[in-house]
N, CA, C and O of each residue as an XYZ file, in Angstrom:
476
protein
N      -8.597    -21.097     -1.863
C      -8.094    -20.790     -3.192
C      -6.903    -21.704     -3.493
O      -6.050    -21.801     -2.611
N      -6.751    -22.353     -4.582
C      -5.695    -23.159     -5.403
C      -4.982    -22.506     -5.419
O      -5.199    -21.420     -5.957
N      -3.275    -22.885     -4.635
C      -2.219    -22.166     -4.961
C      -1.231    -22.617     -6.093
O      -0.285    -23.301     -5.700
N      -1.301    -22.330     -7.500
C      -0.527    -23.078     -8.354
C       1.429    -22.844     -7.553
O       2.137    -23.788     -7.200
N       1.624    -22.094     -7.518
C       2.651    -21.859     -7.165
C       3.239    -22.316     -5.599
O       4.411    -22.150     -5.262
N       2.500    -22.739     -4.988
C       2.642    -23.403     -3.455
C       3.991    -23.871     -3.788
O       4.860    -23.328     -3.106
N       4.527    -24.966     -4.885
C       5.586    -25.798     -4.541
C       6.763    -24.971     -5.037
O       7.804    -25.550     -5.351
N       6.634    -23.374     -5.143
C       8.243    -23.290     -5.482
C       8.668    -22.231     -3.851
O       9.670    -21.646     -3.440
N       7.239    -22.458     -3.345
C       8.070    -22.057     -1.641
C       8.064    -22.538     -0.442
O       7.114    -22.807      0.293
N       9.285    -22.640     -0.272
C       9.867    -23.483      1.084
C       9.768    -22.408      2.207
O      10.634    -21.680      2.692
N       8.340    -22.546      2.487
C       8.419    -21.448      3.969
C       6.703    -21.828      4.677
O       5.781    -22.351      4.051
N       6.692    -21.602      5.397
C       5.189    -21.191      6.421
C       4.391    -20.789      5.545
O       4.659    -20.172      4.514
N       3.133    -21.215      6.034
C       2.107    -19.817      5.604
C       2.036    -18.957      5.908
O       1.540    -18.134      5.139
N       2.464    -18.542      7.202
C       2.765    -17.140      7.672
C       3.852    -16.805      6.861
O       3.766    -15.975      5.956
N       4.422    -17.146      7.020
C       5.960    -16.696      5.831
C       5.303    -16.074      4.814
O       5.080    -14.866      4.750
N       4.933    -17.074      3.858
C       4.137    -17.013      2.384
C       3.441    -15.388      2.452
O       3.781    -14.443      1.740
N       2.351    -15.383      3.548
C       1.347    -14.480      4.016
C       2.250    -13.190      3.715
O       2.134    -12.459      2.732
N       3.268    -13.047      4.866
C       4.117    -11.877      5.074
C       4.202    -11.474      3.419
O       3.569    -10.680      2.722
N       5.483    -12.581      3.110
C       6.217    -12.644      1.891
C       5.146    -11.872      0.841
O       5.456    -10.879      0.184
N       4.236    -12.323      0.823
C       3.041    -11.560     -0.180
C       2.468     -9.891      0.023
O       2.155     -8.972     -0.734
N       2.535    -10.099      1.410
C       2.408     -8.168      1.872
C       3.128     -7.884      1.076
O       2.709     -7.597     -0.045
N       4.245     -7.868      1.326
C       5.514     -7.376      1.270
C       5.371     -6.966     -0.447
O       5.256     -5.748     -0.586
N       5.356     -7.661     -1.630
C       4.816     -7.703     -2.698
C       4.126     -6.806     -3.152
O       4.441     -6.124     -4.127
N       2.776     -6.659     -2.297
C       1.762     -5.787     -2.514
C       2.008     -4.558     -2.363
O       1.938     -3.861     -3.375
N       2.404     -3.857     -0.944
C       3.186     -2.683     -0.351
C       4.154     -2.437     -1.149
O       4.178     -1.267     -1.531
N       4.934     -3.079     -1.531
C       6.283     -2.847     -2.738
C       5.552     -2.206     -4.352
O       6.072     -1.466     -5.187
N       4.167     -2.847     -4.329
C       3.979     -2.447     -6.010
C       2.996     -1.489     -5.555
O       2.192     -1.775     -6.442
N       2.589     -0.874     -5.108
C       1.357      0.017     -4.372
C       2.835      1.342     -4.546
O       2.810      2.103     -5.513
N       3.989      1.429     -3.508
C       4.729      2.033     -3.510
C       5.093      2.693     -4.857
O       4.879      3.787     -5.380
N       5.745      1.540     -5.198
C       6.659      1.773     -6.579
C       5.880      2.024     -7.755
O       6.441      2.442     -8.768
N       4.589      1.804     -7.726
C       3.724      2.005     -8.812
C       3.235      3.889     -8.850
O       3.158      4.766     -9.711
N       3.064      3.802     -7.764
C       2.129      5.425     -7.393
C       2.580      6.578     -7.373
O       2.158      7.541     -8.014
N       3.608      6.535     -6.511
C       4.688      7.808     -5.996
C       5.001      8.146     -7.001
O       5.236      7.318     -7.881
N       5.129      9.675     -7.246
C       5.307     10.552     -8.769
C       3.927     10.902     -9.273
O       3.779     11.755    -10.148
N       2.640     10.073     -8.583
C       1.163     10.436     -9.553
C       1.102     11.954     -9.426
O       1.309     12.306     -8.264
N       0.864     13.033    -10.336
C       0.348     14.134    -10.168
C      -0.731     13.680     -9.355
O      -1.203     12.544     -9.376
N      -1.225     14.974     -8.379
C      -2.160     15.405     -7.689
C      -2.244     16.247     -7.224
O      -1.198     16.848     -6.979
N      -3.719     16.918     -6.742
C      -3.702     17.808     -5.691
C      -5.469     17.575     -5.114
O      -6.204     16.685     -5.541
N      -5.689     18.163     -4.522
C      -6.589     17.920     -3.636
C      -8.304     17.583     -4.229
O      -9.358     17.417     -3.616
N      -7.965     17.583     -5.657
C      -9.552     17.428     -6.235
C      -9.300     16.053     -6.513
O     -10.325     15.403     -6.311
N      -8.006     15.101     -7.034
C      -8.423     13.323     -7.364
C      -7.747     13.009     -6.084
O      -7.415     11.843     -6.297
N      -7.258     13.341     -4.694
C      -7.008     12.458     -3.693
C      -7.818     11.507     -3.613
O      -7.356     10.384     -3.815
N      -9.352     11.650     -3.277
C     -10.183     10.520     -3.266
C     -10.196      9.133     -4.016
O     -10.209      7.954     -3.663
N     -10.182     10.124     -5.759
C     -10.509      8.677     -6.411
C      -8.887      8.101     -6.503
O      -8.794      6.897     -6.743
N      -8.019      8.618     -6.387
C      -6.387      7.958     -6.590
C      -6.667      6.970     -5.628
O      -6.577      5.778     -5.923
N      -7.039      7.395     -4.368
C      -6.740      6.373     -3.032
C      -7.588      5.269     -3.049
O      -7.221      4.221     -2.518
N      -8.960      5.391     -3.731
C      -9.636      4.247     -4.415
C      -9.093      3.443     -5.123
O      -8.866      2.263     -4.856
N      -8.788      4.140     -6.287
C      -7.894      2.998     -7.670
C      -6.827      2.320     -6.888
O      -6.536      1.126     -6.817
N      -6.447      3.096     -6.466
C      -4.927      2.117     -5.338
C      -5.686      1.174     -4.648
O      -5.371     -0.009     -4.779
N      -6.572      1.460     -3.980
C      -7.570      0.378     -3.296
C      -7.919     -0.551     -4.015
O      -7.350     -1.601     -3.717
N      -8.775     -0.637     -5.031
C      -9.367     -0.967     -5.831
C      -8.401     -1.946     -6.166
O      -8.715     -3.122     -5.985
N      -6.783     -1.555     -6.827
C      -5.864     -2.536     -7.743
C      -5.814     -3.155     -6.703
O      -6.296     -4.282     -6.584
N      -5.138     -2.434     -5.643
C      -4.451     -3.946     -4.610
C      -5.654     -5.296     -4.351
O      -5.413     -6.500     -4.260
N      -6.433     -4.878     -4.307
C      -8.264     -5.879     -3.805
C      -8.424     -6.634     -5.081
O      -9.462     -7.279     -4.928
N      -7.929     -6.887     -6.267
C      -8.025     -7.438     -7.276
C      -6.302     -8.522     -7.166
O      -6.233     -9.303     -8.115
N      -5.552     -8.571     -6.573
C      -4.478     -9.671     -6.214
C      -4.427    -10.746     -5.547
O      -5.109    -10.855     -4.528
N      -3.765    -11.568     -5.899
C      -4.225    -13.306     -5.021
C      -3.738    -12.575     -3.349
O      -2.854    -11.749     -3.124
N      -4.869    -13.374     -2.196
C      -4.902    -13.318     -1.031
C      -4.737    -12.245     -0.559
O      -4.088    -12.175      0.485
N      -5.312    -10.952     -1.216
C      -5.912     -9.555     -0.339
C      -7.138     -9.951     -0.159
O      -7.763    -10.508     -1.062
N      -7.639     -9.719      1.018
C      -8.609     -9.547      1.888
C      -9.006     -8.726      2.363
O     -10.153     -8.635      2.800
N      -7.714     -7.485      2.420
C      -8.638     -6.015      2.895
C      -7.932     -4.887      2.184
O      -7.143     -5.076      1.259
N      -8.191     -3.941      2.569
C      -6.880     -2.994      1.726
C      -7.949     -1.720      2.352
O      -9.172     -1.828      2.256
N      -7.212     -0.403      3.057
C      -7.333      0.859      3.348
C      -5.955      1.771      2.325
O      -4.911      1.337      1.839
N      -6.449      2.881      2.321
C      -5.736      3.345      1.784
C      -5.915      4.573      2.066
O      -7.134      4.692      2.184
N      -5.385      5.644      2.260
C      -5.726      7.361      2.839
C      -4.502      8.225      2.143
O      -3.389      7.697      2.123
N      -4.606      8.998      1.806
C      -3.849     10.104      1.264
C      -3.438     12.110      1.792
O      -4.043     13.079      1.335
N      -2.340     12.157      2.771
C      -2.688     12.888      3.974
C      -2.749     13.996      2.871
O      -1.702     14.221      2.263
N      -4.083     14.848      2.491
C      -4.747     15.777      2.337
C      -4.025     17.517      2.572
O      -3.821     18.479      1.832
N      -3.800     17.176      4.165
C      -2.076     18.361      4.908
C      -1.374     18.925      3.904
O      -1.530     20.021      3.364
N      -0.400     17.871      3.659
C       0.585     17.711      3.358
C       0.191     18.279      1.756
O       0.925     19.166      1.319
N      -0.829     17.841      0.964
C      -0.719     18.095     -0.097
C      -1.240     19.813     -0.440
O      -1.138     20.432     -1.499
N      -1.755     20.216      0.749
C      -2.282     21.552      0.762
C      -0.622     22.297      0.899
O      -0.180     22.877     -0.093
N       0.161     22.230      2.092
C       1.243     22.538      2.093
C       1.878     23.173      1.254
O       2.131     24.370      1.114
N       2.337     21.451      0.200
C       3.305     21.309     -0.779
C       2.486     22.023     -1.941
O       3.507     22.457     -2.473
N       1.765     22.361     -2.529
C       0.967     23.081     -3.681
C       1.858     23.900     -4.502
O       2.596     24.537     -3.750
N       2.030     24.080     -5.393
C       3.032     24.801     -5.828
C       2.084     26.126     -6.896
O       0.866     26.270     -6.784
N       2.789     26.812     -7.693
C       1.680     27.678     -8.591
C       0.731     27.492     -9.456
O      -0.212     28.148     -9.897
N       1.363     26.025     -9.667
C       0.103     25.413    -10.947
C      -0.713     24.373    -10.132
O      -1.135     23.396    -10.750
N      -0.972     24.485     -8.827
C      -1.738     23.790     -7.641
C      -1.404     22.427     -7.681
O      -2.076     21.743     -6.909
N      -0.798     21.992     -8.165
C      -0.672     20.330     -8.167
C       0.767     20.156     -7.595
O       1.588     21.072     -7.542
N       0.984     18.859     -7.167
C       2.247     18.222     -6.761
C       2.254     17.034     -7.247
O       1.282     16.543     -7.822
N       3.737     16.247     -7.001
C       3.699     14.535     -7.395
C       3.264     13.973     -6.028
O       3.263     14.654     -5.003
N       2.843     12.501     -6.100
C       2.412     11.921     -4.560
C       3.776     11.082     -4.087
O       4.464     10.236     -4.659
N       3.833     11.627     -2.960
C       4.913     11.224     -2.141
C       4.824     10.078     -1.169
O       3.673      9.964     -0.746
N       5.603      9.254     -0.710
C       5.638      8.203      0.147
C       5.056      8.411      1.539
O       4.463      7.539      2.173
N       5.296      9.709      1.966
C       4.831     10.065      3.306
C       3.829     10.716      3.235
O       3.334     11.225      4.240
N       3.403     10.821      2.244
C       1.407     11.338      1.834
C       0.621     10.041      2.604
O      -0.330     10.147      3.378
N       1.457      8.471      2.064
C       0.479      7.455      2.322
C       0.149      6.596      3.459
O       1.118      6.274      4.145
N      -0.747      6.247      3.739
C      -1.089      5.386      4.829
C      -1.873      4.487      4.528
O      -3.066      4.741      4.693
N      -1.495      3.136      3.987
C      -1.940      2.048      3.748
C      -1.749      0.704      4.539
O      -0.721      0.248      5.040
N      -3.260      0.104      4.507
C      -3.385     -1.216      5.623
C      -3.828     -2.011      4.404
O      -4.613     -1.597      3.551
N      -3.149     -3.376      4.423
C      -3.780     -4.523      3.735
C      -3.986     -5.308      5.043
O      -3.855     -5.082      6.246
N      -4.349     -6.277      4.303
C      -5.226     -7.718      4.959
C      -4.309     -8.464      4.096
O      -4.288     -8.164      2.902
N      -3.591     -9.344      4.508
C      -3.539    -11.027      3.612
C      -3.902    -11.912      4.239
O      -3.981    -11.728      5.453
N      -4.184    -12.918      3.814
C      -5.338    -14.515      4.078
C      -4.609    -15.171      3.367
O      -4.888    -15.236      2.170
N      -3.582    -15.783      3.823
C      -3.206    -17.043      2.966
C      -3.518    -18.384      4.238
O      -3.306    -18.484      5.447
N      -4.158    -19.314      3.121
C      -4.957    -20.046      4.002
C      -5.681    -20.083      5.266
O      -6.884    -19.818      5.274
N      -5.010    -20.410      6.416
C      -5.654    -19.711      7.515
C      -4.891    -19.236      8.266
O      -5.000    -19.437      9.475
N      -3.908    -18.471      7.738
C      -2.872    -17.100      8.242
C      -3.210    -16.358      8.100
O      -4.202    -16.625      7.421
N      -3.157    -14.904      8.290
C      -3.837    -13.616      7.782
C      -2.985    -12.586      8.874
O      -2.966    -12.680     10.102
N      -2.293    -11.580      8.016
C      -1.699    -10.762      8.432
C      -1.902     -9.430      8.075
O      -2.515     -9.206      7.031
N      -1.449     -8.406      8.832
C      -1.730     -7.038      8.548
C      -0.623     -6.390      7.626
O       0.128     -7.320      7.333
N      -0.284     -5.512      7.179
C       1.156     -5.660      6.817
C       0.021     -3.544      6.729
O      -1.174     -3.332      6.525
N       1.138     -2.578      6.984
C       1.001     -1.117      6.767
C       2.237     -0.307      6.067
O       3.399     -0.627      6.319
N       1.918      0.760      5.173
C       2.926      1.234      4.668
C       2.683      2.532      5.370
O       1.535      2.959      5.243
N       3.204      2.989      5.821
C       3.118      4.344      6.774
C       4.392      5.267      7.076
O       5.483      4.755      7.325
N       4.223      6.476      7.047
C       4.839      7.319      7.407
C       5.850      7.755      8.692
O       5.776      8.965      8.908
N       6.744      7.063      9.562
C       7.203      7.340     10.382
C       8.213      8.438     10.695
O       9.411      8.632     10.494
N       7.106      9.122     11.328
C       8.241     10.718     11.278
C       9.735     11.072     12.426
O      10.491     12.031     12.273
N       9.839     10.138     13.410
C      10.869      9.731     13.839
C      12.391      8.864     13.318
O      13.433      8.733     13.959
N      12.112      8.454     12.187
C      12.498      8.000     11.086
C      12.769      8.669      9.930
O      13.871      8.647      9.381
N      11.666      9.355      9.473
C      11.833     10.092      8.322
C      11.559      9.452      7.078
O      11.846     10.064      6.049
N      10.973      8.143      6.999
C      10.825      7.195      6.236
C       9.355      6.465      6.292
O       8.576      5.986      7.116
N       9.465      6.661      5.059
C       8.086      5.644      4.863
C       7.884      4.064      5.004
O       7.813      3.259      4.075
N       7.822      3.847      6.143
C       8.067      2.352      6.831
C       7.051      1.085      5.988
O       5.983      1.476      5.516
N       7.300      0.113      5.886
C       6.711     -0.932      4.759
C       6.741     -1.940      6.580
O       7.911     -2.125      6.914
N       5.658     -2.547      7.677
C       5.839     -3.122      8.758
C       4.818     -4.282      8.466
O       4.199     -4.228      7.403
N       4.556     -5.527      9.498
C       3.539     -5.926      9.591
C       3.035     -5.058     11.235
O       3.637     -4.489     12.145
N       2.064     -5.280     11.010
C       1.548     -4.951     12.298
C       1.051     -5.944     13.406
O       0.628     -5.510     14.478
């Protein structure tokens, strides 16, 4: 794939690669968290999230899961909740040229934080 933008970065392709997770996991995050839900659109939410990220330059893979638990738990009287950071567990793929990295947004409960890593 033609990178128009190649010349405004001074880094690796692994760099680049990372640098682009990082991007993706950031707008996946910041885009989602707050969606109403409860246990009847988990499926198709975790699709569309799938779905958007797999439509961006150099995704190659994208998982996405929505812990189900947690949302039974949290339910409140009108059965729904907002989606939370530690609901998610997401794996991309990036492929920039012939780099390709994992990058996961996941839940670390030793932490308490929803960790943005490569793997």
């Amino acid at each position: 794939m033609h990178d128009p933008a190649e010349p405004h970065f001074n880094c690796t392709d692994r760099e680049r690669a990372i640098f682009e997770a990082g991007i993706k996991l950031g707008t996946i995050y910041h885009q989602y968290v707050g969606v109403p839900i409860n246990l009847s659109n988990l499926d198709s939410l975790a699709i569309a999230i799938r779905e958007s990220v797999l439509v961006q330059p150099f995704v190659s893979g994208a998982e996405v899961k929505i812990d189900p638990e947690m949302v039974k738990k949290r339910q409140g009287v009108y059965k729904y909740i907002t989606l939370a950071g530690e609901m998610l567990d997401v794996k991309i793929e990036i492929t920039y040229k012939k780099e390709k990295v994992v990058a996961r947004l996941n839940y670390i409960p030793d932490m308490a934080y929803p960790l943005m890593y490569i793997e």
